[in-house]
TORKOLTI-303760 format. One record per residue (C-alpha): residue in three letters; x, y, z; residue number from 0. Coordinates in nm, 4 decimals. Example, Ala and Ser with C-alpha at 12.3 -4.5 7.8 and 13.67 -1.06 7.14 Angstrom:
["ALA", [1.2300, -0.4500, 0.7800], 0]
["SER", [1.3670, -0.1060, 0.7140], 1]
END
This chain:
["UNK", [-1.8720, -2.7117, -2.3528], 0]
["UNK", [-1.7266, -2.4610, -2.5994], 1]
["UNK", [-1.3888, -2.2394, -2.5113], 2]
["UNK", [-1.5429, -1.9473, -2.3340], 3]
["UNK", [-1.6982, -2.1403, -2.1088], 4]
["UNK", [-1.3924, -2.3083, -1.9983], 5]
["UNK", [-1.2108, -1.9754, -1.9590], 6]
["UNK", [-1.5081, -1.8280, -1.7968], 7]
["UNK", [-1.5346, -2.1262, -1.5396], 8]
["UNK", [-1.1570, -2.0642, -1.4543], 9]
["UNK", [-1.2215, -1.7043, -1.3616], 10]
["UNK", [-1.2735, -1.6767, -0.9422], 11]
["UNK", [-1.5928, -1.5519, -0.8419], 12]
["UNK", [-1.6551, -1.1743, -0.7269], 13]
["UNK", [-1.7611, -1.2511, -0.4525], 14]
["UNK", [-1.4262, -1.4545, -0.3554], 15]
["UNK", [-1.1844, -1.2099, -0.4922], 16]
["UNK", [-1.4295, -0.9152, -0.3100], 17]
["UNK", [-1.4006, -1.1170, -0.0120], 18]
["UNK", [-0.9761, -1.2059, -0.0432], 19]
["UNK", [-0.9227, -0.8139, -0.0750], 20]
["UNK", [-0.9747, -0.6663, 0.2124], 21]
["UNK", [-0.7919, -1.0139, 0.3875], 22]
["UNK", [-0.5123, -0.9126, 0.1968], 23]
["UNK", [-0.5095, -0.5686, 0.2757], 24]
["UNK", [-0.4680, -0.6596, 0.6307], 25]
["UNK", [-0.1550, -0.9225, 0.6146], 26]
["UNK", [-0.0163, -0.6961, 0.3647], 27]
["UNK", [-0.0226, -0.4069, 0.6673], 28]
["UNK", [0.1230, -0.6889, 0.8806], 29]
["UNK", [0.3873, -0.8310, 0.6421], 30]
["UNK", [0.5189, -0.4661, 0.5344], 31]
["UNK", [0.5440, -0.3361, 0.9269], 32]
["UNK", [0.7457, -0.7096, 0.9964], 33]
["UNK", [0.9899, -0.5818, 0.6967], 34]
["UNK", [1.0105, -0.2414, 0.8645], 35]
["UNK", [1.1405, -0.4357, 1.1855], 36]
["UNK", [1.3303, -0.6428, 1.0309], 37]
["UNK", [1.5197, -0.3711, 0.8441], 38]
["UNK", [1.6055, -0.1729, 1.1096], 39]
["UNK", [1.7520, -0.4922, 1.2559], 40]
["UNK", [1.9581, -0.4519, 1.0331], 41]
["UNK", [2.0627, -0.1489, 1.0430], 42]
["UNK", [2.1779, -0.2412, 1.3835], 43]
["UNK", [2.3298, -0.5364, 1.3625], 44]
["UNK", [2.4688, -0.5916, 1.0330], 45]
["UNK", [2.5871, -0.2522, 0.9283], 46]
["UNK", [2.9393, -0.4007, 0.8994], 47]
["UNK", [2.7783, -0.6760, 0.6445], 48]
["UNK", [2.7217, -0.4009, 0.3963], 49]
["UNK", [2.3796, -0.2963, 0.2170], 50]
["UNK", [2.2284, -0.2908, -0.1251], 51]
["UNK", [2.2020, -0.0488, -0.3137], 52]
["UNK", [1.8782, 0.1278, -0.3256], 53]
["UNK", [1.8179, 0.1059, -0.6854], 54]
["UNK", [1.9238, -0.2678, -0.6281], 55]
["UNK", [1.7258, -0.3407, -0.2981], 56]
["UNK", [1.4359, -0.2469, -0.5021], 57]
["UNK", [1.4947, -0.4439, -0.7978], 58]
["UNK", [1.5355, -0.7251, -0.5463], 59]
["UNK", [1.1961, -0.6573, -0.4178], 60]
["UNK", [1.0335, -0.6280, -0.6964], 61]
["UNK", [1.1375, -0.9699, -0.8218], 62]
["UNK", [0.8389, -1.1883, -0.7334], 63]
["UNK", [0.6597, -1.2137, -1.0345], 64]
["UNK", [0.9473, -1.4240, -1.1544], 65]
["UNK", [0.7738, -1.7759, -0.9940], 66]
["UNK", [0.4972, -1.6856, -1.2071], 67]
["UNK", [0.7199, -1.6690, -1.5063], 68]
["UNK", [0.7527, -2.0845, -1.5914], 69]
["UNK", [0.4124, -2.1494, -1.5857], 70]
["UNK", [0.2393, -1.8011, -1.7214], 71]
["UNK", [0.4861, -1.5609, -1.9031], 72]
["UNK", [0.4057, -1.7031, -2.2372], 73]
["UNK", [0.0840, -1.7675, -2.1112], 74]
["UNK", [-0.1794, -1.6511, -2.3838], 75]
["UNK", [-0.5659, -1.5159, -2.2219], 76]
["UNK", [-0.8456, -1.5827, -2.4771], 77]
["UNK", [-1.0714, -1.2812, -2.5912], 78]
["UNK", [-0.7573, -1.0480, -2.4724], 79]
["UNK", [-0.8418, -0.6751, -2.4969], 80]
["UNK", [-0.6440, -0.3832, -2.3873], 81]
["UNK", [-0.2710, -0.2379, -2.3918], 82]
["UNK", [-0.0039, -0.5305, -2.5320], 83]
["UNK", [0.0746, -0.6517, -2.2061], 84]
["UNK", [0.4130, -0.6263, -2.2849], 85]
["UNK", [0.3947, -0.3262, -2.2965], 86]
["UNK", [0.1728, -0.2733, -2.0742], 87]
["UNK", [0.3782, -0.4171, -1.7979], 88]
["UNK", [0.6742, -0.2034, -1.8832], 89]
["UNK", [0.4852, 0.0951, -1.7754], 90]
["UNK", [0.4174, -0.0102, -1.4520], 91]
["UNK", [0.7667, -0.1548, -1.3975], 92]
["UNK", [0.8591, 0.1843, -1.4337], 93]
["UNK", [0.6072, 0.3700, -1.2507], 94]
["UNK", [0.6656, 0.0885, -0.9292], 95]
["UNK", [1.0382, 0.1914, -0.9560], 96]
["UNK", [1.0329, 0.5493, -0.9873], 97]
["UNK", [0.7692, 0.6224, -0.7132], 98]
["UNK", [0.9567, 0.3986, -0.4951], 99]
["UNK", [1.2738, 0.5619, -0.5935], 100]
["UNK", [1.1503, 0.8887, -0.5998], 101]
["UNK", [1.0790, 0.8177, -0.1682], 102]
["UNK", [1.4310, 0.7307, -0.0911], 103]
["UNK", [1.6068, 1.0242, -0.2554], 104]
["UNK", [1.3180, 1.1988, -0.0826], 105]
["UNK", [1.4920, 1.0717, 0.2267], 106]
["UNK", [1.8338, 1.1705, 0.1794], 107]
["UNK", [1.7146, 1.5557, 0.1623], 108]
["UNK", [1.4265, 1.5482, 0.3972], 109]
["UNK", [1.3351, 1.3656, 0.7789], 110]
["UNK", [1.1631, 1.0416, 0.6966], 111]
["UNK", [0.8613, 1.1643, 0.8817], 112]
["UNK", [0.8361, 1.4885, 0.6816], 113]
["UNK", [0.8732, 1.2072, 0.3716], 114]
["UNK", [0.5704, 0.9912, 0.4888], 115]
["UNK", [0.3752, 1.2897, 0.5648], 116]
["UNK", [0.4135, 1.4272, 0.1746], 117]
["UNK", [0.3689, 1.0908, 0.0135], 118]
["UNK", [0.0381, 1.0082, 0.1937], 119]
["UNK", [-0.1141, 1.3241, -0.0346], 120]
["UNK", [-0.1674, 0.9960, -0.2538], 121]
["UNK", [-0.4734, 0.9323, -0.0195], 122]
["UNK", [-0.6326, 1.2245, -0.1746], 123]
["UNK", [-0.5012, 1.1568, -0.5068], 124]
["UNK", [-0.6309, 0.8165, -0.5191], 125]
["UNK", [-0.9760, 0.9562, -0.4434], 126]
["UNK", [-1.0412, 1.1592, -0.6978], 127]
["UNK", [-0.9324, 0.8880, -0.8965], 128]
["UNK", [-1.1855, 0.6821, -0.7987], 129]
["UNK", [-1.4512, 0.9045, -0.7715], 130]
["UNK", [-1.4137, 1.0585, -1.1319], 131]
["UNK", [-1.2385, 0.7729, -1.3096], 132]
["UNK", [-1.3316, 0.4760, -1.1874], 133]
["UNK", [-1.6577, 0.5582, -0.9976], 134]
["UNK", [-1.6110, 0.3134, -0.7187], 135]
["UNK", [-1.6196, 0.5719, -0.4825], 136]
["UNK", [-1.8849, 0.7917, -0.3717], 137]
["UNK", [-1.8284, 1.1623, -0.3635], 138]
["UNK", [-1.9525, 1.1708, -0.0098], 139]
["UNK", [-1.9539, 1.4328, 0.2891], 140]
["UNK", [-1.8173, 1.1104, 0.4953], 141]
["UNK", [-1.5640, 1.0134, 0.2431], 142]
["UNK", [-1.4282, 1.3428, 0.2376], 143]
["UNK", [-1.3907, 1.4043, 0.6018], 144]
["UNK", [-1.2103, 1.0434, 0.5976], 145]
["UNK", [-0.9550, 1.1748, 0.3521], 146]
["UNK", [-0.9133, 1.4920, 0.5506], 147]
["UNK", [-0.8501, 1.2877, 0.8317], 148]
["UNK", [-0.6199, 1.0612, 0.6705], 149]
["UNK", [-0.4236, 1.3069, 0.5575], 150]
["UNK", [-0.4015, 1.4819, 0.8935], 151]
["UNK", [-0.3464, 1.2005, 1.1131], 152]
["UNK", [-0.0820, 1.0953, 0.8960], 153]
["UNK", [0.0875, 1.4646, 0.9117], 154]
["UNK", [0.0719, 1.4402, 1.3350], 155]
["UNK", [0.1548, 1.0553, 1.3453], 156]
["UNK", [0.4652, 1.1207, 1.1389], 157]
["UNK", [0.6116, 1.3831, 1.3594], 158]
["UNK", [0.6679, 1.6513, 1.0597], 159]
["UNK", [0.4697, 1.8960, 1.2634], 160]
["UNK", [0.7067, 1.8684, 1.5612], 161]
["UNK", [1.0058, 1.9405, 1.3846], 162]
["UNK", [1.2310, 2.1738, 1.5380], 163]
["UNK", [1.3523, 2.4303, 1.3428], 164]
["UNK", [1.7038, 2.2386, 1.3939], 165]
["UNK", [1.5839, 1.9739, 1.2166], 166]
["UNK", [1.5111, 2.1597, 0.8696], 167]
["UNK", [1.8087, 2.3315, 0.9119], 168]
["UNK", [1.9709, 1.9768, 0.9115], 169]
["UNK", [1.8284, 1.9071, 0.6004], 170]
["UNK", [2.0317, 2.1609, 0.4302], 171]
["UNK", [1.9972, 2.4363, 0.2151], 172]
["UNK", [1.5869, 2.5686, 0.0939], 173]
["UNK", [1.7312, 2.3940, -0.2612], 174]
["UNK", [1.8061, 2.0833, -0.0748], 175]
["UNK", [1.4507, 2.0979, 0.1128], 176]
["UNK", [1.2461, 2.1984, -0.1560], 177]
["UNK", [1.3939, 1.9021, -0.4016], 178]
["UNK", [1.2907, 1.7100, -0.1178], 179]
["UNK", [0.9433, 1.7933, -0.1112], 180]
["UNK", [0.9347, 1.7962, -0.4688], 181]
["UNK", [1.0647, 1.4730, -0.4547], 182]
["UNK", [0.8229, 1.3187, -0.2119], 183]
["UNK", [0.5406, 1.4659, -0.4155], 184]
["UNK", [0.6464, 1.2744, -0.6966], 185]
["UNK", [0.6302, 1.0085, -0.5265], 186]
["UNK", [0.3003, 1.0415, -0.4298], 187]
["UNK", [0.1361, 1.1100, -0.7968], 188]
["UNK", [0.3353, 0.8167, -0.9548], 189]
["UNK", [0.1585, 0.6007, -0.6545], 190]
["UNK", [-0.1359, 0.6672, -0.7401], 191]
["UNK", [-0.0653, 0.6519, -1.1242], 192]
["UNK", [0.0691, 0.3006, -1.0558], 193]
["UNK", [-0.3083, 0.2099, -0.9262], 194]
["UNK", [-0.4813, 0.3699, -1.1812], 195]
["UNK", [-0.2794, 0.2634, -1.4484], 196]
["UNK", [-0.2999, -0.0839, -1.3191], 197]
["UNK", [-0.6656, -0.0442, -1.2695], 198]
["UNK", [-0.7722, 0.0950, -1.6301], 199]
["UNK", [-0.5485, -0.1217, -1.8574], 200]
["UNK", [-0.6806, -0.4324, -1.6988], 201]
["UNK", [-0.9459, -0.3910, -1.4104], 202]
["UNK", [-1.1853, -0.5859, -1.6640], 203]
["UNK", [-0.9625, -0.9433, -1.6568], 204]
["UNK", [-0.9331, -0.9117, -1.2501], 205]
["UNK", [-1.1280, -1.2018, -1.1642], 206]
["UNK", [-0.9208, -1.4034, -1.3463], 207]
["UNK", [-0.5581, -1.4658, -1.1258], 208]
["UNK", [-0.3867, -1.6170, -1.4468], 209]
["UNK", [-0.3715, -1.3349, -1.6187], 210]
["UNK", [-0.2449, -1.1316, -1.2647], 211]
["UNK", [0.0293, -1.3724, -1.2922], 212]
["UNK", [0.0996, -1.3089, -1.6475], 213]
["UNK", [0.1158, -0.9504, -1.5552], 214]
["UNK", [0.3057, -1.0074, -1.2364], 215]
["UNK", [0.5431, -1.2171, -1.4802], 216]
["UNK", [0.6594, -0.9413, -1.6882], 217]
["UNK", [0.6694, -0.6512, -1.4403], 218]
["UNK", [0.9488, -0.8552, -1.3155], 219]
["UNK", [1.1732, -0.9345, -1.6136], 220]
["UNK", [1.1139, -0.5654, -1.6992], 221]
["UNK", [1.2691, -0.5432, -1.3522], 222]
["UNK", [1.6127, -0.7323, -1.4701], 223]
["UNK", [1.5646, -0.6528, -1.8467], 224]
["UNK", [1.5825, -0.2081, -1.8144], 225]
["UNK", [1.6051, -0.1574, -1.4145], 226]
["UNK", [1.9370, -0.3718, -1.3516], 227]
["UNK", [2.1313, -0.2396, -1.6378], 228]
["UNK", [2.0031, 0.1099, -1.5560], 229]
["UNK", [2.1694, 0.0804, -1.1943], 230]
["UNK", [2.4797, -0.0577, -1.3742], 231]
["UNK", [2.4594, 0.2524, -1.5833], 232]
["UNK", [2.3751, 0.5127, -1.2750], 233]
["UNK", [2.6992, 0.3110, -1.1541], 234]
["UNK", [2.9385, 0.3763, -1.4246], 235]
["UNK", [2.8307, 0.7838, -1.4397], 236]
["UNK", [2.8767, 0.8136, -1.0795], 237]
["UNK", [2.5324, 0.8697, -1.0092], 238]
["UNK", [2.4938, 0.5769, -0.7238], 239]
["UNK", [2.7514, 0.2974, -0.6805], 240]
["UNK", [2.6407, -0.0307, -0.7047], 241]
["UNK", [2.6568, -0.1964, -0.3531], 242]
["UNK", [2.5970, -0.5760, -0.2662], 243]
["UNK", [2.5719, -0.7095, 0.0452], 244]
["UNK", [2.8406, -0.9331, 0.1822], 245]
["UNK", [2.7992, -1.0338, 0.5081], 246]
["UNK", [2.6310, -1.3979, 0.5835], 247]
["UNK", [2.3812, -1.2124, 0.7661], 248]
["UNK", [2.3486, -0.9128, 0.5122], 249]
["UNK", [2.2779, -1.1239, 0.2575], 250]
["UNK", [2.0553, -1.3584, 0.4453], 251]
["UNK", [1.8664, -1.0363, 0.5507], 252]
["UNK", [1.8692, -0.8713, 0.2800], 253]
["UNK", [1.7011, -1.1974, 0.0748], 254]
["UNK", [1.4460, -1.2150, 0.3562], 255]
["UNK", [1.3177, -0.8546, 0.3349], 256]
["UNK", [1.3016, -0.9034, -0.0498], 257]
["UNK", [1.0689, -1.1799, -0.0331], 258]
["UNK", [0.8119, -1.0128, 0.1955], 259]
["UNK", [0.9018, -0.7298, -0.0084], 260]
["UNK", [0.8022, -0.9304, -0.3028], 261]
["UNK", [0.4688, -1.0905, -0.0940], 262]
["UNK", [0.3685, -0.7912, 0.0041], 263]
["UNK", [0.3881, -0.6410, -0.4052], 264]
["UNK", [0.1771, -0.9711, -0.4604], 265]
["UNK", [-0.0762, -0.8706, -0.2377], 266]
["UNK", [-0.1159, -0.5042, -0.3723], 267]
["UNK", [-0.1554, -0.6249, -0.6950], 268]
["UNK", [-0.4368, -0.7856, -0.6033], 269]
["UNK", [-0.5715, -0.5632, -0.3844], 270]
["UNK", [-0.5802, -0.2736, -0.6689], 271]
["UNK", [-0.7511, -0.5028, -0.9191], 272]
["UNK", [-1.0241, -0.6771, -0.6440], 273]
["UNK", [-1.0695, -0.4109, -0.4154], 274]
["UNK", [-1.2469, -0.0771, -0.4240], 275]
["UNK", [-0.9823, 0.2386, -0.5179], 276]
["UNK", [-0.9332, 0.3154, -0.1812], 277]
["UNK", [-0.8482, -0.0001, -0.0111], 278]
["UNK", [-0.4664, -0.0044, -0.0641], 279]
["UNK", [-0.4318, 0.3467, 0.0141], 280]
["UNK", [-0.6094, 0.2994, 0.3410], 281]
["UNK", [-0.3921, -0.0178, 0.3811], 282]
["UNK", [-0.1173, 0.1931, 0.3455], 283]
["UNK", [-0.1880, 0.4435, 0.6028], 284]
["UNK", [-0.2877, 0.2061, 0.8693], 285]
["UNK", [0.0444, 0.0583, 0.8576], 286]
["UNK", [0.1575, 0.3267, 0.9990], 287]
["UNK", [0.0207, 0.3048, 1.3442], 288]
["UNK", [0.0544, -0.0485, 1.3201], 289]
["UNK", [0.4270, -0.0131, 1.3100], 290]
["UNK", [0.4291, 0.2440, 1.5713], 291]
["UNK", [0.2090, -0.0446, 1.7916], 292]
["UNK", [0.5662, -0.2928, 1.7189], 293]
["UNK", [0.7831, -0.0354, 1.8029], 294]
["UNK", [0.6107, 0.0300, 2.1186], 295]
["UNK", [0.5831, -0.3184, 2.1755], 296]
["UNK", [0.9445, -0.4917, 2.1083], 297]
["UNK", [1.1440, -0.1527, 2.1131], 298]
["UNK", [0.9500, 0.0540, 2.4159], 299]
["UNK", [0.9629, 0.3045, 2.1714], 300]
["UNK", [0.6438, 0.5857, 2.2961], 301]
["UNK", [0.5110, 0.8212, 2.0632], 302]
["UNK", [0.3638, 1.1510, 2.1777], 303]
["UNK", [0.0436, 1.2407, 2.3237], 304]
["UNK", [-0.0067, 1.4294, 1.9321], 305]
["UNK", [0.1293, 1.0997, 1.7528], 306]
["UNK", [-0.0931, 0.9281, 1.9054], 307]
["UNK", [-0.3955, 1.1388, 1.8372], 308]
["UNK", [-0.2785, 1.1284, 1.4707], 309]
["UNK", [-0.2474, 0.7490, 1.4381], 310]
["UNK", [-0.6408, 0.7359, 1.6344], 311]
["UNK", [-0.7269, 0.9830, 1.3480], 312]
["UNK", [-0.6106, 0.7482, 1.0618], 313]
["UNK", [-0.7872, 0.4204, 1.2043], 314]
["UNK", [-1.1044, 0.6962, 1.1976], 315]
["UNK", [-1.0244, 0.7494, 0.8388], 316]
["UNK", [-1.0044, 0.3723, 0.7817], 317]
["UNK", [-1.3122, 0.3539, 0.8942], 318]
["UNK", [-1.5104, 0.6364, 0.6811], 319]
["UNK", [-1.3248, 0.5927, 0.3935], 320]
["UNK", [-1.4131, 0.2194, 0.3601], 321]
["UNK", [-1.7699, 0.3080, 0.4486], 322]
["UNK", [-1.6811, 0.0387, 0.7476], 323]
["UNK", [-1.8880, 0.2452, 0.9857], 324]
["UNK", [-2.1861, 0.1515, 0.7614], 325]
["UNK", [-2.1187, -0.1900, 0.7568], 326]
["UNK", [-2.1061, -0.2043, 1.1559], 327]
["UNK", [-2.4289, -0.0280, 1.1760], 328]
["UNK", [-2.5996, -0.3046, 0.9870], 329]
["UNK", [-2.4834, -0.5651, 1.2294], 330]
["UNK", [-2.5367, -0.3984, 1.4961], 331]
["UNK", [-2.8573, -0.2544, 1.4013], 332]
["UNK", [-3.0830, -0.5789, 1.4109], 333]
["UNK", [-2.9499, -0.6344, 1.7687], 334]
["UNK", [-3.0650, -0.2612, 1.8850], 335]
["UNK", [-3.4401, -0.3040, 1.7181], 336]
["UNK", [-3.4833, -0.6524, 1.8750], 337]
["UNK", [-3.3418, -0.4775, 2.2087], 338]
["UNK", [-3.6053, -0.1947, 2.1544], 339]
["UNK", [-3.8758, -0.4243, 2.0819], 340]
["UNK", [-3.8112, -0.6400, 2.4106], 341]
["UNK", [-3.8059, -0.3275, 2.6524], 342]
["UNK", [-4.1514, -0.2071, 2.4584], 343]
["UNK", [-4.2794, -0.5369, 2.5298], 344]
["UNK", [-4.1495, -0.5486, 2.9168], 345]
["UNK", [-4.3063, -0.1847, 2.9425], 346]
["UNK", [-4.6448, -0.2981, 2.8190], 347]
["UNK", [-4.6237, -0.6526, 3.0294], 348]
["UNK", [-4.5839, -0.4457, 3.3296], 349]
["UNK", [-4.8288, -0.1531, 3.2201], 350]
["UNK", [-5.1218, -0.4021, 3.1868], 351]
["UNK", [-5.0255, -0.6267, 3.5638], 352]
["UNK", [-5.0473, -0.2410, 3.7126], 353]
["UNK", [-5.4068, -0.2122, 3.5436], 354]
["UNK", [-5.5184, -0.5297, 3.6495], 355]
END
């Protein structure tokens, strides 16, 4: 057995890693609302314990890759073509930490909801990546009425159409807003350049999870090699101060979130490369009512009658995005011919006892 038959014997199957995506896709929804609760625990109860800094937080989170890093950092792939992953990997590391970073300063000018509302343009953006990059995804009447819905689901389910004229004025000055929104925007297009990018330097190695790791690897010393002594540099200019946590429970906390932060960064990795171009975006926006279900369940927390029509409208999109409704007709499709078959049987059985 010569070499690239070993290598090519190590590489999963399609149809497990076509069949692992869309698993993934929903712990990752279930992982990433847990780390929404968990945060805001807290926020609650451990304010005194002090907080990370975001720039830190995120580094934290974005850690993960390092237990790949014994075992496949150096890690050669045979038959390697494509962008040095080196270097490679350092573009990503920087698009995952600016389009994350790019949310939370979002934050500080705008409402959160107004934020999440903005940012799930990436839907959209992601779309016509797919359908004109990547051709994974069909430029269909159903597809687009998905995205529409998506996006305006996600606009009601956020709130940002409820806000009171109060609450821009809150936000500050039209400068102040409009950085926001330019912010949150930016956000969006470097989430969806993180996919693609992903997806077109090395969508052709997917099936095989070694060289994910590899990748995984160096996204994360990228992490402590630029993105840690750029936060100690945004620290010395004044830009944002360098916070730790100190508190048992901080700390504790803080470590906690950063591994299902970490997880859940695992997971869309693999999701991007094994899934179709829509599935983490859809992920993504199903979370939402998701955590809006936990809120309602362990905090009594009850959205509006128009929440709640949004969140309905982004399971809908889900669904036509993902072609899901398809899927279900097949199944259920056998059961309704071999139902129609029976009652034209029943209604000639009886037709010919009449006769006789």
């Amino acid at each position: 057995m010569d070499a690239n038959s070993t290598e090519s014997d190590r590489r999963m199957p399609p149809w497990l890693t076509a069949t692992l995506a869309p698993i993934l896709a929903i712990f990752s929804c279930v992982l990433y609302s847990c780390n929404g609760e968990l945060l805001q625990y807290l926020q609650h109860n451990a304010a005194n314990g002090g907080h990370a800094s975001p720039m830190l937080n995120l580094i934290v989170c974005h850690l993960g890759g390092l237990m790949f890093a014994p075992h496949f950092l150096f890690w050669e792939p045979s038959n390697f073509s494509g962008m040095n992953v080196k270097r490679g990997s350092l573009l990503l590391a920087m698009l995952l930490m600016g389009y994350n970073y790019a949310w939370l300063l979002s934050a500080r000018f705008l409402a959160i909801s107004l934020t999440n509302a903005i940012f799930q343009t990436s839907t959209a953006l992601v779309y016509l990546a797919g359908v004109f990059v990547f051709h994974d995804a069909p430029l269909a009447a159903m597809q687009l009425i998905g995205v529409g819905l998506s996006l305006a689901g996600c606009a009601l389910a956020s709130g940002a159409l409820n806000l009171h004229r109060e609450d821009i004025d809150n936000v500050g000055s039209s400068r102040e807003l409009s950085l926001g929104i330019f912010l949150a925007l930016c956000a969006s297009v470097g989430y969806m350049a993180y996919q693609v990018m992903f997806k077109y330097l090395y969508g052709h190695h997917k099936n095989d999870a070694r060289f994910l790791a590899h990748v995984g690897a160096w996204v994360s010393v990228w992490h402590i090699i630029v993105m840690l002594p750029l936060a100690g540099l945004l620290h010395v200019t004044g830009i944002e101060e360098l916070q730790v946590p100190h508190s048992s429970l901080a700390v504790l906390g803080t470590l906690a979130s950063a591994c299902i932060a970490s997880t859940v960064n695992v997971m869309y990795i693999c999701m991007v490369m094994w899934g179709s171009s829509m599935l983490l975006p859809c992920a993504s926006a199903f979370s939402i009512p998701l955590t809006v279900f936990l809120d309602m369940l362990l905090h009594s927390v009850v959205p509006s009658r128009l929440e709640i029509w949004g969140h309905i409208m982004i399971v809908f999109s889900v669904v036509l995005i993902m072609d899901l409704h398809k899927a279900l007709y097949r199944r259920i499709s056998p059961v309704i011919q071999q139902k129609k078959k029976q009652l034209l049987l029943d209604e000639g059985y009886s037709y010919n006892m009449i006769g006789a």
